[in-house]
N, C-alpha and C positions, 0 to 999 in steps of 0.2 A: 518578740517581734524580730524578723530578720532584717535582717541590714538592706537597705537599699543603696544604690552605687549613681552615681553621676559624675559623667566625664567631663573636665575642664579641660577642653584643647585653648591654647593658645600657643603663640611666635616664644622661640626661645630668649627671645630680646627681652620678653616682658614676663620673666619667669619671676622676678621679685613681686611685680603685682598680682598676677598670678596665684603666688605663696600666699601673700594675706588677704586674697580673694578664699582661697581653698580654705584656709583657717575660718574665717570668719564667716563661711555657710555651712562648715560642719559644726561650728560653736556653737550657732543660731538654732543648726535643725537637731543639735544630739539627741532631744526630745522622738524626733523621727525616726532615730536611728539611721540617719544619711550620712555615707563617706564620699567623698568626692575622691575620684581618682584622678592623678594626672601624671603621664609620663616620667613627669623627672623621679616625682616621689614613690611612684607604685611600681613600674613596670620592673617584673624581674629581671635582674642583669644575666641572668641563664637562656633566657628566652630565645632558643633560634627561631621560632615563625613572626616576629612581629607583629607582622600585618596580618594573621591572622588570630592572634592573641588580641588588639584592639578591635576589631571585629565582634569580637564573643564580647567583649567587654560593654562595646555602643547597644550590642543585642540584646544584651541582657541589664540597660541601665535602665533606671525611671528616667532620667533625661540630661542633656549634654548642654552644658555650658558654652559656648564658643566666643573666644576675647578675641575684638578685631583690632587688630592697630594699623597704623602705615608698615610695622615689619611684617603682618603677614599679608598686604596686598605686594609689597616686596618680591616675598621669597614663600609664600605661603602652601606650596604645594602639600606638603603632609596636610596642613588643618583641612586642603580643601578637599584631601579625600576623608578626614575623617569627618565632616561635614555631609560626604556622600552617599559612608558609611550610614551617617544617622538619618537619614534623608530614608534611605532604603531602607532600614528596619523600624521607617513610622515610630522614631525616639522624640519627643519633643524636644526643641530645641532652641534656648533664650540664648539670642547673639547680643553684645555689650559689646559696644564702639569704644573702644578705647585711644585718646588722643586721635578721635577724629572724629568727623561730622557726616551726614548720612548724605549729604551733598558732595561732601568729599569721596565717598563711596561711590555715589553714581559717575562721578567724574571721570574714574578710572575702571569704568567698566569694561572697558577693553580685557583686562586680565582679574573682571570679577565673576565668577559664578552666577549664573542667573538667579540660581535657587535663593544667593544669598540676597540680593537684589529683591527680589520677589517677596521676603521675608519681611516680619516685626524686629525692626530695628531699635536697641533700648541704651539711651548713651551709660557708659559704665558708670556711673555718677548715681543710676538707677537700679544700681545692686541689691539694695534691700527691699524693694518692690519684687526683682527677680525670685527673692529669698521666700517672699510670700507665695508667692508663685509655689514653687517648690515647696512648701509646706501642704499647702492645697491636693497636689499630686501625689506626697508619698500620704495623706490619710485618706485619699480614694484611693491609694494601692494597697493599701491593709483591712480596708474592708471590703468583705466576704462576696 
């Protein structure tokens, strides 16, 4: 079976949750054969296109993780294109509120993405429901 790949963007603030977020859905789905990719860990440090290297990556995932906190309504402009990215190539995409509430989100809509607004919001506390999630998606991607 081939590997299937899903993108975990989140704020660099929260790259330790992040970490045993990324552990603990490849642990869950190894059965799947699902790796979660995420910047800090994957991305080659050779890489001069970036942005065009996470593009082929969201294109070619079964689906993108997106961790929201207060650091990426912050400063979050990379997640919100990578966001954009998966928006455009019809990726599914489970967003997980982390350290914050979906009230808080709307609050600050000034500087939030409609699309994200628009979306099923799952507070990160709700991880392992996601996980199902994703189990469901990569065995309708393996069969025929």
């Amino acid at each position: 079976m081939a590997e299937r790949l899903v993108v975990l963007s989140y704020s660099g603030h929260d790259a330790f949750e992040a970490s045993l977020l990324q552990y603990a859905v490849e642990t869950m789905l190894a059965a799947e054969v699902l790796r979660v990719w995420t910047y800090q860990r994957d991305q080659a440090r050779s890489e001069q296109d970036v942005a065009s290297a996470l593009k082929a990556r969201l294109r070619d995932s079964l689906a993108m993780l997106f961790l929201v906190s207060p650091s990426t309504l912050d400063g979050g402009a990379a997640q919100w294109m990578e966001l954009a990215y998966a928006d455009a190539f019809n990726v599914r995409t489970f967003i997980l509120l982390h350290h914050l509430s979906f009230q808080e989100l709307k609050a600050r809509e000034a500087g939030v993405p409609p699309l994200l607004l628009a979306s099923q919001c799952n507070q990160a506390m709700q991880w392992k429901e996601v996980v199902g999630d994703l189990r469901v998606l990569a065995k309708e991607a393996s069969q025929p």
